[in-house]
N, C-alpha and C positions, 0 to 999 in steps of 0.2 A: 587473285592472289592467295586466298586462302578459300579452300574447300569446306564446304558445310555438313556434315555428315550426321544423318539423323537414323541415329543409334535405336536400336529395338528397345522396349522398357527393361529395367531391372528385374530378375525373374526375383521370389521370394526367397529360395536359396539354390542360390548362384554357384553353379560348379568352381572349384578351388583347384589349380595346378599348382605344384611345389616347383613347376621348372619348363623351360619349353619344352625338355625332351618327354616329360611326360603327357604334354598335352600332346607333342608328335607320335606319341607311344613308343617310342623308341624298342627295339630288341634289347640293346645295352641298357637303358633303364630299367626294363624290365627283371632283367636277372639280378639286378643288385638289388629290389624289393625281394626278390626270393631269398636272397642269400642274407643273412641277420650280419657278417662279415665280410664284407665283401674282397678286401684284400686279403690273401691267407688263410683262409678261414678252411680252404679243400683240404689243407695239411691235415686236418684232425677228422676228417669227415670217418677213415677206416679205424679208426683206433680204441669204436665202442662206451668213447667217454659220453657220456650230455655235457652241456651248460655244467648244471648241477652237480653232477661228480668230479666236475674241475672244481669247481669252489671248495667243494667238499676237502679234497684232497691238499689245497691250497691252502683252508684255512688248519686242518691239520699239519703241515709244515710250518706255519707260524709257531702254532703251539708247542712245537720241538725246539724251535729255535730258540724259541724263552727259554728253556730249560736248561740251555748253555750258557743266557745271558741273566742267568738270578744274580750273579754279584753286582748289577748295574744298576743306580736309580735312578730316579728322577734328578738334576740338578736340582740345588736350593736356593729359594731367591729372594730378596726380603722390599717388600714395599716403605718409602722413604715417604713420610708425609712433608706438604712443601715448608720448607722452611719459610717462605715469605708468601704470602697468600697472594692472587694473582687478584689485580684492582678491579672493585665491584662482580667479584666473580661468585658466583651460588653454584655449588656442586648440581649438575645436569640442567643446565641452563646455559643457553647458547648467549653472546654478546656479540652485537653486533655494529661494526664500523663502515666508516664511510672512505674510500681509497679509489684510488685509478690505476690502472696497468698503462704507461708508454705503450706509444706505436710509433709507425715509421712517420704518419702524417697528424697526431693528434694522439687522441687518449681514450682508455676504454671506462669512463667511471663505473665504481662498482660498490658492494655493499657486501663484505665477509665477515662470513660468522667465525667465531673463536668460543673454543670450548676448553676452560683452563688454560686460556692464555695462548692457546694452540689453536693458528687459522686451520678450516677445516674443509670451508665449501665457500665459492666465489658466485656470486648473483652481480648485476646489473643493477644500478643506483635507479630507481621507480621515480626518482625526484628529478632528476636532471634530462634539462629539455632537450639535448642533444640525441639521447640514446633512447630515452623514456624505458629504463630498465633492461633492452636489451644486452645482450651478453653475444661470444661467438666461442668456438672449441676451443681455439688457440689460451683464450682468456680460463675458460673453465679449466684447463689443463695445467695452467700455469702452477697452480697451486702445489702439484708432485714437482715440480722444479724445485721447491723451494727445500723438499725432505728429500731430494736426490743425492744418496749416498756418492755417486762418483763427482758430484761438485767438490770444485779446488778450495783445498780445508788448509793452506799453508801458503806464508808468505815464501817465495825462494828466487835466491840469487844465483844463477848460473847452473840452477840443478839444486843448491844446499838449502836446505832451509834455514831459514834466518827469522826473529822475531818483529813483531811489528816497529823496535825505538830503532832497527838498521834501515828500513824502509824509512820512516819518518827524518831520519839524519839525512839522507838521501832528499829526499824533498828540500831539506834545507840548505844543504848542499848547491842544488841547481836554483833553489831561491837568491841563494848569497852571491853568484856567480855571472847573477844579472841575464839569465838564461841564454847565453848564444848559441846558433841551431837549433831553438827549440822547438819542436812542433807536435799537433796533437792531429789526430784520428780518432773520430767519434764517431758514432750512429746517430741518425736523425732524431731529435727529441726536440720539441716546441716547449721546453722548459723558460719561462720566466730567471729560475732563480740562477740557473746553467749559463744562460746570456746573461746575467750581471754578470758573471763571472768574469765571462770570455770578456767583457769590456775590461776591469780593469787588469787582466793579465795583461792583454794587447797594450793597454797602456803602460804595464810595468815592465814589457817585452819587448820596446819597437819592432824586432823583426822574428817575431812572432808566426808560425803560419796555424792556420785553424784550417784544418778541412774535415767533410762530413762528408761520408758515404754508405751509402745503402743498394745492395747488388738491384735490389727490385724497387730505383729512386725513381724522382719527377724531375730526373734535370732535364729534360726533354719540355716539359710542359711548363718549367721554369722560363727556359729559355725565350717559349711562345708567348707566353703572359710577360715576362718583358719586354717582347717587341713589340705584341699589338696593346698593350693597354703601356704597362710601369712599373719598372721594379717594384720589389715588395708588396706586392696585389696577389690574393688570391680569390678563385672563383667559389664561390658557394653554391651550387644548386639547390634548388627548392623542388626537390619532386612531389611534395604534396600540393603544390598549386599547379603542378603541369596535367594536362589532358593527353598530351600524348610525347611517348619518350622514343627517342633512338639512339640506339647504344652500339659505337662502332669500337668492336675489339674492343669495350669495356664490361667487365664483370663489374657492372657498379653497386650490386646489392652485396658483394665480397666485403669482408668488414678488415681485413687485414692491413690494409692501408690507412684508411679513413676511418673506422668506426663502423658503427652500428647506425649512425645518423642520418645517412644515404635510403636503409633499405625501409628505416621508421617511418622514416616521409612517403616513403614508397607503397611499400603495403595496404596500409591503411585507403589509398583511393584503388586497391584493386577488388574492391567489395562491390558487386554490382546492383546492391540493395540499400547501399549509402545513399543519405540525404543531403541537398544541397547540390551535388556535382557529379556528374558521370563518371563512370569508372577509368581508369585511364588506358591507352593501349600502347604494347609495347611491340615496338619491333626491335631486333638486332642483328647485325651483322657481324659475324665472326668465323673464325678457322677452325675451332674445337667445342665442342659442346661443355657450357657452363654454366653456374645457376642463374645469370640472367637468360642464356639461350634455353633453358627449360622453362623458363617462365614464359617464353615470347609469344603474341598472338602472332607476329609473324618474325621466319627466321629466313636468315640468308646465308647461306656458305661463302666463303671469301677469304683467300690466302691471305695472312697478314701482312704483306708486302707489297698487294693491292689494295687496302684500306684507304689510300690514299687519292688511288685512281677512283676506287668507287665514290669515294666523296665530292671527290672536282665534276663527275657526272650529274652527282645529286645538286651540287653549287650548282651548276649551268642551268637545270630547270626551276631553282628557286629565283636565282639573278632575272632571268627574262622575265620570270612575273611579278618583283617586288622593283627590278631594274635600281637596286640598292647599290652607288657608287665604289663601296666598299669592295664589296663581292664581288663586283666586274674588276674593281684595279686585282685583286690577288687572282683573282679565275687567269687572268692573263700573265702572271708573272709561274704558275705552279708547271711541276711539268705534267706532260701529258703522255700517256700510255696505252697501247695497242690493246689492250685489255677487252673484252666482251661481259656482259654483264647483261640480264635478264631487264631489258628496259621498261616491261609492264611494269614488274615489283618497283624500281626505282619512281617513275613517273605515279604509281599510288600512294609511296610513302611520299614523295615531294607534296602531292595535293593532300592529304592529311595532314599535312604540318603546316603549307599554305593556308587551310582552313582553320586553324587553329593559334594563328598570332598570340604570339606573347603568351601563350598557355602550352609552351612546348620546351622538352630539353634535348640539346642536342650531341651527346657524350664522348667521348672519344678515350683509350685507355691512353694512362701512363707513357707504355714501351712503345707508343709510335713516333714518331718522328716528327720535330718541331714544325716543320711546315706544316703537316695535314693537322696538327694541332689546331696551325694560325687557320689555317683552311675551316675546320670545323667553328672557331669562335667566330668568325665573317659568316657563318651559314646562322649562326645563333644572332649575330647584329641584325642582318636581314631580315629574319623570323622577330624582331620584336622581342626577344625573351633578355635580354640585358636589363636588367632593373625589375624584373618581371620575376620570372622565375629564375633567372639567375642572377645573384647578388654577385658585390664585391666587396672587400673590407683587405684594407690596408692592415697589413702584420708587423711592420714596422723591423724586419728583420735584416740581421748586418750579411749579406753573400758570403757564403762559405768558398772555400776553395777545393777544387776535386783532387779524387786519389789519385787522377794525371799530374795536375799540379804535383802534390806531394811527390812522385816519384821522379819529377822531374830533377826535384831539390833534392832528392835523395842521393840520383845520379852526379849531380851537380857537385857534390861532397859538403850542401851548407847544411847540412842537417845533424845533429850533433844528439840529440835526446829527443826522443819519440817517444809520446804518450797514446797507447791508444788504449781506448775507452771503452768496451764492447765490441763486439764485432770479430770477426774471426777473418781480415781480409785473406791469409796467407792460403784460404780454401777458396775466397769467393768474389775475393779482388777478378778485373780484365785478364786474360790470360794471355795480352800480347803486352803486357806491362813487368812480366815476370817478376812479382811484386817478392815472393819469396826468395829470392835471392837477393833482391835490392837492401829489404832488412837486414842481410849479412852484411851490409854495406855501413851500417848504422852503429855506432860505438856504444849507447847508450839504447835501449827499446824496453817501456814498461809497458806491461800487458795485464789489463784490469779486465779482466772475464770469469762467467759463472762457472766454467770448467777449463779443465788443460786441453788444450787442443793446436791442430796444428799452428798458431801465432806461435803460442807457449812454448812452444820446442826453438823457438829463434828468434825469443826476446829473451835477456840476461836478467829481467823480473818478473814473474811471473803471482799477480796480488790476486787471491779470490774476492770477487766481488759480491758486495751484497744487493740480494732479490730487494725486488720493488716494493714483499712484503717484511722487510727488514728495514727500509729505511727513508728517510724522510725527503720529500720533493716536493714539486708542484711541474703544472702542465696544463697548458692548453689544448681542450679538443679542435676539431678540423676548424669549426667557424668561431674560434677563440672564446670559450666562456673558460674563464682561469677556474681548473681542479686541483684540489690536494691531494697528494698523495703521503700517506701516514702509516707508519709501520703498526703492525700486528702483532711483532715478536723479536726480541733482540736477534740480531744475526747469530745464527747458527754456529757458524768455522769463523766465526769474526769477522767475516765479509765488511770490506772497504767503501763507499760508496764513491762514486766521481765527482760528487761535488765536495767531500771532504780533500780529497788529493787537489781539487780547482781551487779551494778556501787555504789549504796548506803555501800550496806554491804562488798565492797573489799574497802572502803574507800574512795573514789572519790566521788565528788561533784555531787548533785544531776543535770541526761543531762537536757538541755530547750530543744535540736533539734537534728542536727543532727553529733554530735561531738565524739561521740561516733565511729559511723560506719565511718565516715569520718580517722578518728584514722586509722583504722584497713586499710581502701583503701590505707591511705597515708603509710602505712607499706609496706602493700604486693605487691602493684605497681608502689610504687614510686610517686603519683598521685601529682598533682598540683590542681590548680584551674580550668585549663582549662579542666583536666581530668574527675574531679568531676565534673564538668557542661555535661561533654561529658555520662559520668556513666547515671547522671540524665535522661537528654533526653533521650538518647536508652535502657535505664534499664539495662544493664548487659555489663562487661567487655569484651572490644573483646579478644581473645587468652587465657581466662585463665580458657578454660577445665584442668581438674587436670590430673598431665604426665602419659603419660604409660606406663607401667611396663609390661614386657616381664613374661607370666605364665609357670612358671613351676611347673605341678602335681606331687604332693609327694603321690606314693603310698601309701608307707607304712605307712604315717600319714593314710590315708584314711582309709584303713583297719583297723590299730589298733580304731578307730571310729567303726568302722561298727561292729566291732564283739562283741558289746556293745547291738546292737539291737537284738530283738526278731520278730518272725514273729505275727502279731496281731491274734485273731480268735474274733468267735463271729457270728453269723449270722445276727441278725438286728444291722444295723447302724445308726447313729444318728451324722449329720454333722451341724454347725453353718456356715452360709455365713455369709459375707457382706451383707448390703442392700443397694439395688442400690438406694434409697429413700435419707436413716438417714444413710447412712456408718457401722460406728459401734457405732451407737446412739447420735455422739455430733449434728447431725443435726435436731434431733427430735422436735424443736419448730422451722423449718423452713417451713410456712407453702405450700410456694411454691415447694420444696421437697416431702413435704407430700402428696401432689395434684399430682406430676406427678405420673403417671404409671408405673408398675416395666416393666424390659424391656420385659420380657417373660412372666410374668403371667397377668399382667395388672392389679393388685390389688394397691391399691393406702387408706391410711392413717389407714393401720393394718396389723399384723402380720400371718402369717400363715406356717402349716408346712407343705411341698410340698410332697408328698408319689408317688414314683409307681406305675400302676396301679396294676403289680403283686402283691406287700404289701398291696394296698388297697384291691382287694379280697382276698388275705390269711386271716388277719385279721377283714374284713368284715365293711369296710369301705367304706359308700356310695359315688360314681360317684357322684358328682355336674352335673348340665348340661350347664355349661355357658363356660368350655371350652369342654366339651363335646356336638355332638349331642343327642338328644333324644333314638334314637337306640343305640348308641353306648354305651350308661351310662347303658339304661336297661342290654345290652350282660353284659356288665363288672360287674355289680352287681345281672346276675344271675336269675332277675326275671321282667319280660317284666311290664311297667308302673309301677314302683316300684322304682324309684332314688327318689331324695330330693324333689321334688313333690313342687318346687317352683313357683308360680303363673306367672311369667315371664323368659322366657330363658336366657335374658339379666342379671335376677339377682344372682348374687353367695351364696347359701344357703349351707351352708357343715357340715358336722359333726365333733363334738368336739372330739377331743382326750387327753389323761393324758399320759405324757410322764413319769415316777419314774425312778429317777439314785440313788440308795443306798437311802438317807432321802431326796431327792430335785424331783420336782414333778413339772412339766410345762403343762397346761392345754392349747390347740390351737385349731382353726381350721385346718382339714384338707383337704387340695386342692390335689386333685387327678392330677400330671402333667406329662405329657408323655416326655420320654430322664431323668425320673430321676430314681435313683437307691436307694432303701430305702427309707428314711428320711430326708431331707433336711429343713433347718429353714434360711430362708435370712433374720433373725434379728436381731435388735441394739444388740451387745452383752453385755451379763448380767449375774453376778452369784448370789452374796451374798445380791445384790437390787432387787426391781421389776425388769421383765424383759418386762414389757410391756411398749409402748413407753408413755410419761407423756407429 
């Protein structure tokens, strides 16, 4: 399975390449160390100047031009001391708070400093068990969100702008009216204070619709964990008591979903000098290389639309030797597929995880399909790891209704006033839902988001919202310990928040602070003052992970699921990631986001579609040479000094490709990347809008 390669010692100083092409010694490398310019630079070679009599001459042309411009000066600008001193603030002395950033499945707790009343830098809460201080880019970045000059600084009606008491009459308006048609679109948020809400709306609305949607959601794994265990259950893994992980199509040390809480547990037993417990080993199976597949002691390629076959492989030799009833009724209801699969590697990772009862996890991503969901949690009942290393804890949540639903009723004409709440669907809604047009359909659409963008241009409101560091919340991370979330700075452009417009429209008074979440603390824990001071400081309530619920797998639910699926065919494949940059596009005016480097390709402020090299020559698609050497691009394309022929090794020249699915047609670069399988695209996801980042 895996080769053991015993490396010569470390020399004492160790030769340094800046590049493959150097270490190939390339000819083209070569001339660009000669040349101090290497674009342009022969234009001046005859002209007798140096370096030095350019400048020379350069900065004498400044000095001329001053003397046209003496009648100009400096502007004059007067420093305003504050009128109101900023609380417990000491000139050059950082203060620092205790807050969470939402996510799609939980929360990021954190710890920002504020200097004069101004957040400044974002860390990771050191005190909270979930994260144990870590942090991820997305989080650290967030912060330029908040000083983002093109955030929506005005309330406006059909284009005009209008002040905040036309917006608020408005609210009261469809209060008085007893809301019919009303319905809301929101992002997934594990808010406590948001779900009181939504209860007594629902109650003051009988036909109320509430749906959530998230383009990169878990309705898929929603759907599995209701059949095989119980509505409102979700799975906890425990990767620091597991000895060995397998991870199919899941980046599970990815913190954009879940947190930081996954990869904390994780890490920590990959130390091979730890006391107590062996280090753990990972394998994964996936189609693109990502930061669990760079971590993996062993790795497997695998279309993601076989993930599912390979797993019913790996069920068949765990079933024969645990003969687990569970896993034999769904092994026979899943479908089966002509598929080939390296059966040494399969047959080691089964007796590895066979060896290893109850000290194993067995992961499965998101975006696969309910069955190989159900499929993989019968391969965890088997293995013992239910109770073990994977928990369960009742969430106690009310079912959301999907963006299908919603466009159903849209369609339908009962839909009268649309709330939505974040989220930008009209870019990143289904594209066979043709959700932007549907909103045309809609008399009334209010659009609570941090910028204008394509929603905003076809909703008749259009409210900037306020950042997460502007206003007051709470939130449950993935395994439920309730965080606060506490503003740092009054909103900026008056940013609105969504539980003010959910406390308006259920009747209540519009919040100033923080009386609201305060409410909901003083419910569920009984809180005082002292408690509420105690919340603040450390961000998050001690003891109130959500209980655990003892799992038991219902075959037969499983099955009767599974026999629903078909096995996929197809020979080219064509997968949408995440991007490690922009996520699923809300981060694409972050410019520091867009500056860092994706983690494996190192492409930084564009889109590209990653190919195999086998798909790159079957369809005759030029090697690049920048993650290619020189020789190696010519082999792979076939024809010796014949790749993209770009002037510097360093720089990534590649060829365009047109992707056509039925009438929709994506034009990209494509980047020839080795560990992928097909087609891969790590981009903002996009159907029915551009899909290029804006």
């Amino acid at each position: 399975m895996k080769h053991i390669f015993h490396h010569p010692p470390m020399p004492e100083k160790p030769t340094m390449w800046r590049s493959l092409a150097e270490l190939e010694k390339s000819p083209g490398f070569e001339e660009t160390l000669i040349r101090e310019f290497p674009r342009g630079a022969d234009v001046y070679q005859d002209s007798g100047l140096s370096k030095r009599d350019f400048m020379k001459l350069m900065g004498a042309s400044m000095a001329l031009a001053g003397v046209g411009l003496a009648g100009c000066r400096r502007p004059e600008s007067y420093l305003v001391p504050f009128n109101k001193g900023v609380e417990w603030g000491v000139p050059g002395k950082f203060l620092y708070y205790a807050t969470a950033m939402p996510i799609r499945e939980g929360a990021m707790p954190l710890v920002v400093s504020t200097v004069d009343g101004r957040p400044t830098k974002i860390e990771g809460n050191p005190l909270h068990p979930f994260s144990n201080g870590g942090t991820d880019s997305f989080t650290q970045a967030s912060v330029l969100d908040l000083y983002d000059p093109h955030r929506s600084k005005v309330i406006t009606e059909n284009g005009a702008e209008v002040g905040i008491d036309v917006f608020e009459n408005f609210l009261k308006t469809v209060a008085a009216s007893g809301g019919p048609g009303l319905a809301f679109l929101t992002e997934r948020k594990n808010s406590p204070t948001r779900d009181r809400l939504r209860v007594e709306l629902e109650a003051k609305y009988p036909g109320l619709i509430w749906c959530e949607y998230e383009p990169l959601g878990d309705s898929e794994t929603a759907q599995a964990v209701a059949a095989c265990f119980a509505p409102g259950v979700r799975l906890v893994p425990k990767f620091e008591r597991a000895d060995i992980v397998l991870a199919l199509d899941s980046d599970f040390v990815s913190s954009s979903d879940k947190g930081v809480g996954f990869a904390a547990g994780f890490f920590p037993r990959r130390n091979p000098d730890q006391k107590g417990a062996p280090m753990n080993r990972l394998y994964v199976v996936e189609n693109h290389f990502s930061g669990a597949g760079g971590l993996a002691d062993h790795r497997y390629r695998c279309k993601a639309s076989l993930i599912g076959e390979f797993a019913r492989q790996l069920a068949q030799k765990i079933a024969t030797t645990t003969n687990n009833p569970a896993l034999a009724a769904l092994l026979g209801a899943v479908p089966v597929s002509k598929a080939e699969f390296d059966d040494r590697w399969i047959t080691e990772c089964a007796n590895d995880l066979l060896a290893n009862l109850g000290r194993s996890i067995v992961t499965v991503g998101s975006l696969q399909p309910a069955w190989v969901q159900a499929l993989v949690f019968a391969i965890n009942e088997a293995l013992g790891n239910h109770g073990a290393t994977i928990l369960g804890v009742h969430t106690g949540e009310t079912p959301a209704a999907s963006i299908s639903d919603l466009a159903t009723a849209i369609k339908a004409g009962t839909v009268k006033t649309l709330f939505i709440l974040g989220g930008n669907p009209a870019y990143n809604a289904p594209a066979d839902l043709g959700f932007s047009k549907l909103l045309q359909n809609v008399p009334a659409v209010v659009r609570l988001g941090l910028f204008e963008d394509e929603t905003s241009t076809l909703s008749r409101w259009q409210v900037p919202a306020a950042h997460y560091l502007e206003s007051w919340g709470d939130v449950r991370t993935y395994d439920g310990i309730y965080t606060a979330i506490q503003p740092m700075i009054l909103p900026l452009w008056n940013g609105v928040s969504e539980l003010e417009i959910l406390a308006q429209l259920a009747g209540r008074p519009k919040p100033t602070g923080p009386e609201l979440v305060q409410e909901t603390f003083t419910k569920t824990y009984a809180g005082d003052a002292a408690k509420w001071n105690a919340l603040l400081r450390t961000g998050f309530q001690a003891d109130s992970a959500l209980p655990e619920t003892p799992l038991t797998f219902n075959a037969a639910a499983a099955a009767v699921a599974a026999k629903t699926a078909t096995p996929v065919s197809g020979e080219l494949e064509l997968v949408f990631l995440s991007s490690s940059s922009v996520d699923d596009g809300r981060y694409a005016n972050n410019s520091w986001l867009q500056e860092t480097p994706d983690f494996e390709t190192k492409v930084t402020w564009d889109n590209v579609a990653l190919v195999s090299p086998a798909t790159a020559k079957r369809l005759g698609i030029k090697v690049n040479n920048f993650t290619w050497t020189d020789k190696a691009a010519d082999a792979l394309n076939g024809i010796a000094g014949k790749n993209l022929e770009n002037e510097e090794t360093f720089d990534i020249v590649s060829d365009m490709i047109e992707i056509t699915a039925g009438k929709d047609s994506i034009l990209a670069a494509a980047l020839v990347a080795p560990g992928t399988l097909m087609i891969r695209f790590p981009w903002p996801l996009a159907t029915d809008a551009p899909v290029f980042p804006r």
